[in-house]
Every structure is written in C-alpha cells, then in structure tokens.
C-alpha angles and dihedrals in degrees: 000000000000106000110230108252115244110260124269115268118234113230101217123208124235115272112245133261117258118258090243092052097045091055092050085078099042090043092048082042094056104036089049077049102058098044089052087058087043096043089050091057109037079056085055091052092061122106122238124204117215118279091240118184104274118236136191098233116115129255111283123227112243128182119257091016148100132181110204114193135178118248114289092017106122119182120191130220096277096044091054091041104053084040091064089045091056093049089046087044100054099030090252115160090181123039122181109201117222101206114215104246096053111155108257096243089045091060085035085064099045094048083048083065119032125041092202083212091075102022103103095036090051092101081185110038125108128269108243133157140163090271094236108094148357147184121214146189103236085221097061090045080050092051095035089054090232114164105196112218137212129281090295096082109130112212081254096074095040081057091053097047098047081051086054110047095039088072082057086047100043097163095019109072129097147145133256133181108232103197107199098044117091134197099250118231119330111258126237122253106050104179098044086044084050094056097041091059095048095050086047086054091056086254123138109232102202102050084040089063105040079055094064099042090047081052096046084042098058095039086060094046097056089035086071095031114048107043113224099349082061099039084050093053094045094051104045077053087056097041094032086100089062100030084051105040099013107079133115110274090021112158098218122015105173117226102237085060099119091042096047085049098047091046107039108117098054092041088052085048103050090041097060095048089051095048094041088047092049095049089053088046094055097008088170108027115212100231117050121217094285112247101194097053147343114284130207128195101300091035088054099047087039081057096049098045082053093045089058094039093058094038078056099056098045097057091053093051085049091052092050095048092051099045087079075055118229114284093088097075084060124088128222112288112271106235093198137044102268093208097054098359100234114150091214093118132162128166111260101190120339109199143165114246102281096179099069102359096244120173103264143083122216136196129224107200115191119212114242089216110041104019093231118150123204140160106269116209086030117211113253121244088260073058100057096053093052099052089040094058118100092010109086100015126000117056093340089043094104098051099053092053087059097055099044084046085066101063101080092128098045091051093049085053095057094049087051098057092073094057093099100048098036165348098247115220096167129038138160121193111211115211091013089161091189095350089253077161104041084050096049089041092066083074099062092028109037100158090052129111110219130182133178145223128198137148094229132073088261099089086064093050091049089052095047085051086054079239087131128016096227121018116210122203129204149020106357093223086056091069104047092096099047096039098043116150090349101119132053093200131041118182132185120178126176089351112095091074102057100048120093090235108030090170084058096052086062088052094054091044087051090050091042093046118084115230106289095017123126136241112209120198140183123186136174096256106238085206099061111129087224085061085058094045105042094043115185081000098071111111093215088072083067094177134240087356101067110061100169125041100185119202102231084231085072098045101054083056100052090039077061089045093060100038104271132124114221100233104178134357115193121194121163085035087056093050109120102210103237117097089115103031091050084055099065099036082057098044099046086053093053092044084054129352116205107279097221101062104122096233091062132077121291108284120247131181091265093055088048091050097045090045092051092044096052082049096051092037077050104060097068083060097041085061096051094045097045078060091046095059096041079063093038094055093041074054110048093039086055096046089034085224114117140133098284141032136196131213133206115193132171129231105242113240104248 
C-alpha cells in the first residue's frame, strides 16, 4: 500500500506592515528630505569675504570697531579688514565669522537656526552665530552695556553676547564666512561645553537632548522594522552631512565632512549622551550666560557665586512674605459688576495661580447683564507686585523675551490694520513691556516715530535698543495731562485686562490722542467657545495677572461713550494660536511646578524627578497640541471667530 504523502506546506507571506507604520518611513523620508533641501540653501545664502592673502601681521584698531573672538581663534589683518568692508559695505553694525574650518554639525546647527536670508531683516529673531568671532560697532557694545574680556572667552560667551547685541542692532546683523580663519583647537569637555552654548543660545539642553535620542531611538526602530522604507529613511539621516554641505560651489565644506558623515550615527549618539549626562548633572547651572560681558574662567566662578548668592536671597524674601499667607494681596470682595454695576454675579473659572505656581487661588465672577469678567476679590496693588515679580523680568525675564520674540506675525498684523485709515506719524504703544511691537512695526512704518510706556524697567531697556524713540514710565493715567493731543495713534494691546480701571485707561487714551487720531485695541475675547471647553485650562485666564476680561460688545459702547467710531474689529485675524498648546503648559505646571522657584519648598531630588518625568510624559502632548491649534487657528481665521479680537476706532473730531 502506497503511504499517503504528507500534505503540501503553504509558504505565507509576511503580514504587512500596519498603515501607520508604513508612513512613519515615508513621513521621517520626507521631513529629512526636505531639511537637506533647506540646509543646502540656506549654505548657499551665506556671505563669503574674499579669501585675501593672510598676513601675520595683528588685528588693526580701527575706529568705531571691535573683533571679538573665542579663546585660540586667532584672525589675521586681512581677515579683520575685509570683514569691516563687508559691514561698511552692507550697512552691518554686528557680523558673526564663520571660519572655514567650522566642524560640519556645528554649521548643521547653525543652519537648523538661522535662514541667513532672513536673517537681517528678522527684527525679531535671535541673535546666533558660530561663537568664534565677531565683529562689533563700538556704539551698540556701548548701548548694550557689553564689556568684552581677555583670551579666555568660551564660544559660549561669544553666543550670548551675539544674542544679546542683535537685539541693539535689530535690522543690522548678519553672518560671513570668513575662509582663512579656524577655529583654533577643539576645546575639552564636550558635553558640559555643549550644554553651556545651547543654553547661551536660550536652548534648553536637556529636552534638547531627550529629543535626539527620541529621534536616534526611532531611526533605528523603523530601520529594523520597515524594510526598505526604514532602511531609506536611516541612511539619508547618516549621508545627509555630505548630500547637505558636500556639493559642487558650495561656499563652506568642513573639513571633517567625510568623517562626520562616516561617523554620524555614533557621534549623534554620543552627543547627545554627553549633553543629556552634563544637564543632570547641573540641571539648573548657578551662573546664567552673562548678559553684560564676556566672562572667562574667575568671572565665571565670581558669577556663579553671585548667582547663588541672589537666588538665595530670593528665596528667603519669598519665605518672609508668605509666611503672613496669602489672603492679604487680595481686596475685599466686590459685591456689584464694576463695568455696569449689576449684582447678578456667578463664578466663571476659580483657579490657583498656574503661571509660577504661587501660593493663592483667584476667582473670576461674570456679570449676568453686561458679560463682563473680572478677578473678584482683585489683588491689591501690594498683589500685584507680588504675583508680577519673576515673570517679565527677574528670573522669568528671559522667557518671556522669548515668547514675546515669537509674535512677529501677529504684530505685524496689528500695524497693518491701520493701511487702509492712515499714515501714522505719531504712535504710543501703552503697556509696550520691551517694545517687542514697536520694534516688528518699523517694518511695516518706517517713517514712524514710536514711543512707549510701561510701568516696568523694560521701557528703558527698549529706548536704549533704539526699539522705541521715548520711553514713559509709570501709571498710564499719570501721564494724560502731560501727553494730551500729542499721538495719532494710541495702541493697547494686550494691556486693558490686566489694569485695575480699564474705563479709566480709555479716558486717559481720549485725552492722549490728538482730534481725528485712533485708538487701536486687542483683548483675550471672554466669549470664545475654547474658553467654554478648556475650562480652568485655558491660557487667556492667565491667572492672577488678567483682572478684567471685557466682552467686545461692551467696549464698543464705552469707545462711543467716550467719542470714538468703531472703524474695523477683527476677530479670527486677531486669534493667537495657543489654546492647546497653553493647556498643557498649564497642566504639566500644576502636575508638577519647577522645584527650584524660590517661593516653593525647598527642591529635592524627587521633585526634580517628578518634575523631569511630567516634561518628558508632556512632550508627546505638547506635539499633538501644537497640531490642534495649527487646525484651530485655520479654523478660527476662516470663521473670523478666535480667542481674541482687536479693535481700531477713531477720536471724533469736536
């Protein structure tokens, strides 16, 4: 008998791969795609200076000039002089030097931050540079109050203080390669150097590098998993050095190309360890970048022994004045609306204070007559103080630079809204803080003369950038005597809400504005449906900063009130894209503050742990928020409905 053969065995195919997974490839193809393209260009956009015959002959003086340069770097004569012509030549007052043996991720990181055509015309943007050397008007080192140091400068220092004198030379900074200056020899300590540049740079080093590991971490993972799409995407990581920097007619191609290249993966790798080991060992460094000069090695310890000194200090000032607790910044509870006085009152949102994490909590109570919002209790003026302090200048000062350094389209916005009324001569801009607007509206006036006024320090600091023309300090309603009929144009943005009287801030701007002259607003909108949806987590509460949250119903009544005509309100144009994005910021502080703010308990290493973790959980959210709010503001701008709204009007004529 003939035995039954064993049954044919089905080869199966392997199942395939997922949609999501599959688009991870072509998503991380295209996006290393794309920067390769961008990287390239921006290259090409850079500036050379003409390769003159070095000499060794020193660095001359000239008049009018400084050349700033990191320890070891050493330019020659012709270097220095065809630097200065192409300064004169261009109208530069601050020129960072590329030298042309720059590493190749050094200039990868630079090219990651600054797009040198747009550089100069970026009134906003950043100061950065290589750290190597720099050439600099005498006059803006004089204005910024820069003190340049000995042989000792790190290229640390040389990227703070770029960051810092570009903001003196807001239109007048730009970048060269300079093709016969190196870099000197590479210095020791490259994780804690690493560290020290990107926190020059305003960069936080530790997310930073999280990020790049996260990044490392996921190449290698579709590498293995997703077959050729995976292996693509991996290896135009690995060649993008060469296929970026290494063309034909490039202007700078670093020696070390074919190396970096060749070795990218482990020294991205190893980077990004070094950095991520040197922030946890100092996760919050003594001495900040210094912002007045360029420090060596004792200026740097004598800083940090300051720096520890004054955060001492501060956290003992902040324990004495909690110790009375809390309930004493806050007035007796209004019983009535203040803008209408109806007693019809319910609480809107109470909340602590999410920005800084201060001991408090604060209600905002709407009127059921008018719809106006406003802080009941209200803080009292010894309040105010308390809860201001730390967050626009201070220990928080830097931040919210940063932040205000961001909102170069929604200023120019602003400035644009009055095209079609006027040509403005005149304008004041109430509540200017640095004069981050008066700065990005030159742009768009540059004929215009345009002072500031602000309570805080900052309006100094603006007139010493050259950012406003006269800076005013103090109370707005001081100065409507000595400022009547003055402007044509008033502006307050973002200011009304957080004043005490607002109705008497429009007093004072009817009083300030000449016949015929226009008062601009912008104001978080109290009626936005995100408001409603995000409850407590909605950023425009901005709590215990905003008192008064004004309908725009009532302020075009009291604007007529007061003889003006209501022009143009804008309300999806004037829609700042960060519902989301606020929410988690807000929630991740309340889930766990930053353990070392003064006013807080004294940090320990679970604090520091928990605090670390929630940011890292966070970023995820942060991602899918940051999305959220790119639909949300398509979304607002087409349905002019958003979270804010700005209104022009203009003064009657008597």
């Amino acid at each position: 008998m003939t035995p039954t053969p064993p049954p044919a065995r089905t080869l199966r195919a392997a199942p395939p791969l997922p949609p999501g997974v599959r688009w991870t490839s072509v998503l991380l193809l295209a996006a290393l795609g794309a920067g390769t393209v961008r990287t390239a260009r921006r290259l090409r956009a850079v500036p050379v200076l003409p390769a003159a015959a070095s000499t060794d002959a020193g660095v001359p003086r000239a008049a009018g000039w400084r050349l700033l340069t990191a320890g070891g770097v050493e330019p020659d004569a012709a270097t220095f002089l065809a630097a200065r012509a192409h300064a004169d030549r261009e109208g530069l007052r601050v020129l960072d030097l590329l030298p042309g043996d720059l590493p190749t991720e050094r200039l990868l990181g630079l090219l990651r931050l600054v797009d040198p055509a747009g550089y100069r015309k970026d009134r906003l943007g950043e100061g950065r540079g290589a750290g190597f050397a720099v050439l600099v008007a005498e006059e803006v080192l004089a204005r910024a109050g820069v003190d340049p140091a000995g042989p000792d400068t790190t290229p640390a220092d040389l990227m703070a203080l770029i960051r810092r004198v570009k903001e003196y030379a807001a239109d007048a900074t730009g970048l060269a390669i300079a093709p016969t200056l190196s870099c000197g020899p590479p210095a020791a300590g490259h994780g804690t150097a690493r560290a020290a540049e990107l926190r020059a740079q305003g960069l936080p080093p530790g997310p930073l590098a999280v990020a790049q590991l996260a990044g490392l971490a996921l190449l290698a993972g579709v590498a293995a998993r997703q077959g050729r799409w995976g292996a693509a995407a991996a290896g135009l990581y690995w060649i993008q050095p060469y296929l970026a920097l290494g063309r034909p007619g490039t202007p700078l191609r670093p020696g070390d190309l074919a190396r970096a290249t060749a070795a990218r993966p482990v020294r991205s790798l190893g980077a990004a360890l070094r950095t991520a080991v040197a922030t946890a060992r100092t996760p919050h460094p003594e001495a900040d970048p210094p912002e007045n000069g360029l420090s060596g090695a004792a200026e740097t310890e004598q800083a940090a022994v300051r720096a520890g000194e004054v955060r001492a200090e501060s956290a003992r000032a902040y324990r004495a004045e909690l110790a009375a607790g809390t309930d004493r910044f806050l007035e007796p509870r209004r019983p009535d609306c203040p803008w209408c006085g109806s007693p019809q009152l319910t609480v809107r949102v109470r909340v602590p204070d999410l920005l800084q994490g201060k001991p408090g909590r604060f209600n905002l109570e709407q009127c059921g007559a008018c719809g106006h919002v406003f802080q009941n209790p209200r803080l009292s003026p010894e309040g105010l103080e308390f809860y201001y302090r730390d967050f626009y200048d201070g220990r928080g000062g830097e931040g919210a630079a940063t932040v205000f350094g961001r909102l170069g389209a929604a200023y120019r916005g602003r400035a644009e809204m009055l095209r079609p009324h006027t040509e403005p001569v005149s304008w004041l801009d109430v509540g200017t803080g640095h004069g981050h607007f008066c700065n990005a509206a030159r742009a768009v006036w540059p004929d215009t003369r345009f002072d500031g006024l602000d309570m805080g320090d900052g309006v100094r600091e603006a007139e010493r950038r050259g950012w406003v023309e006269t800076g005013y300090q103090g109370q707005f309603p001081e100065f409507a005597v000595k400022l009547a009929g003055q402007y044509e144009v008033v502006s307050m943005y973002h200011y009304l809400e957080h004043t005490r009287d607002p109705l008497a801030e429009l007093d004072t701007a009817a009083a300030v504005l000449a016949p015929g002259g226009y008062l601009t607003i912008e104001l978080p909108d109290p009626d936005s449906r995100m408001a409603r949806l995000l409850g407590p987590a909605w950023l425009p509460w901005f709590q215990p900063q905003h008192q008064h949250l004004i309908p725009s119903a009532n302020l075009r009544e009291a604007l007529a009130d007061r003889g003006f005509t209501v022009l143009a309100e804008e309300h999806g144009a004037a829609h700042q894209g960060n519902d989301f994005f606020g929410a988690v910021a807000l929630t991740a502080t309340r889930l766990a503050p930053d353990p070392d703010r003064p006013w807080g308990p004294p940090a320990t290493t679970a604090r520091r742990a928990l605090a670390g973790a929630v940011r890292v959980a966070s970023l995820p959210c942060f991602a899918a928020a940051a999305v959220l709010d790119g639909l949300r503001t398509a979304a607002a701008r087409r349905m002019d409905g958003g979270n804010a709204y700005r209104m022009l009007a203009r003064k009657d004529q008597p």
